[in-house]
N, C-alpha and C positions, 0 to 999 in steps of 0.2 A: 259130794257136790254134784250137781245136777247138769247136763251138757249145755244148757242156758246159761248158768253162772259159771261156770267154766270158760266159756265164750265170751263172758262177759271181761272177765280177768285178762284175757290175751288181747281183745281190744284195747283195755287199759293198762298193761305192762307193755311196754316197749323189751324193759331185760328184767329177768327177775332170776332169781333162783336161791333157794331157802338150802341151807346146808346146816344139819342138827340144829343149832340154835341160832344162828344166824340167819338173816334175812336181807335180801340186797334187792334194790330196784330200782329203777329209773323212770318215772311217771310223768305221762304227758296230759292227761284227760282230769278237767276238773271233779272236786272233790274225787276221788279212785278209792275205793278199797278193797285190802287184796290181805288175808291170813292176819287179822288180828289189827291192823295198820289202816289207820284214813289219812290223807293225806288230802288239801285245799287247791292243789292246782299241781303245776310242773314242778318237778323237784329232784332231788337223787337223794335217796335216805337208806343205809344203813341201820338194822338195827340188831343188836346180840342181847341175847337174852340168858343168862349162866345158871346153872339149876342152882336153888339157895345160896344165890347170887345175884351183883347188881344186873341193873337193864343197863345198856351202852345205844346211842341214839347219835347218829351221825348225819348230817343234814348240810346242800348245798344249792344253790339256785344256779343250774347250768345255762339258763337263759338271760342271767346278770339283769336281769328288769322287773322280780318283784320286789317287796319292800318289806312284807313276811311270808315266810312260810309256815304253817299249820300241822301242825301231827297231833292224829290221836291213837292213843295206845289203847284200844280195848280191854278190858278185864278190869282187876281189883286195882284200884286207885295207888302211883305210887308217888314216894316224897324224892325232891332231888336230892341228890349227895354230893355234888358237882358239877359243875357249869361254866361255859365262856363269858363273856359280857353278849348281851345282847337274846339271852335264850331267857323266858319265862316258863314256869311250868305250875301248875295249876292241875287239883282234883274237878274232875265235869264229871256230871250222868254217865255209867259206864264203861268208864276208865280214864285215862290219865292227858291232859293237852297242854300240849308243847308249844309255844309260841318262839321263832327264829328270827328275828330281823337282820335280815338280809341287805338292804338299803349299801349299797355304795361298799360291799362286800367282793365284789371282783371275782365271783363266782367261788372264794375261801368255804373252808367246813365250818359248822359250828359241831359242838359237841356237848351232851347233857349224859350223865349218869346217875342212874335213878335204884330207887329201892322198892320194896314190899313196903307200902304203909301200916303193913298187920305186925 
């Protein structure tokens, strides 16, 4: 990664920090993307990733004022295996997007557990 996009990543993480397969951050800057993760706006999303294991995807609107939040997971497309009310997920170009509605959620988590489509 090149000292541009590197720069570019610290601008748009507020906290991040990736631990083996976990990934954790707090994003302020529309659409952000940062290691694999697009995200549509402000948000705190969790996500674990298990080797020949599920994806886990944890998502919260710290700002209580959007209506959804957006994730896209980069790479091979995967299926859900689990879900709250209110999370949609869907294969896009690319990888994998997550839709959270947030709406009148009081800043709560949603939660989505997903698979390899392969």
């Amino acid at each position: 990664m090149g000292g541009r996009e590197l720069g570019a990543v610290r601008r748009h993480v507020e906290r991040a920090r990736l631990h083996a397969r976990e990934l954790k951050g707090s994003l302020r800057r529309p659409r952000a993307r940062w290691a694999g993760l697009g995200i549509d706006g402000p948000a705190s999303v969790i996500v674990r990733r298990e080797r020949r294991g599920p994806t886990t995807v944890a998502v919260s609107d710290p700002t209580m004022h959007r209506d959804t939040v957006t994730v896209l997971l980069c790479g091979r497309p995967q299926r859900e295996v689990t879900s709250g009310d209110g999370v949609r997920v869907r294969a896009v170009h690319g990888g994998t997007r997550l839709d959270f509605d947030t709406r009148h959620a009081h800043g709560r988590s949603f939660l989505a557990t997903l698979r390899s489509s392969a």
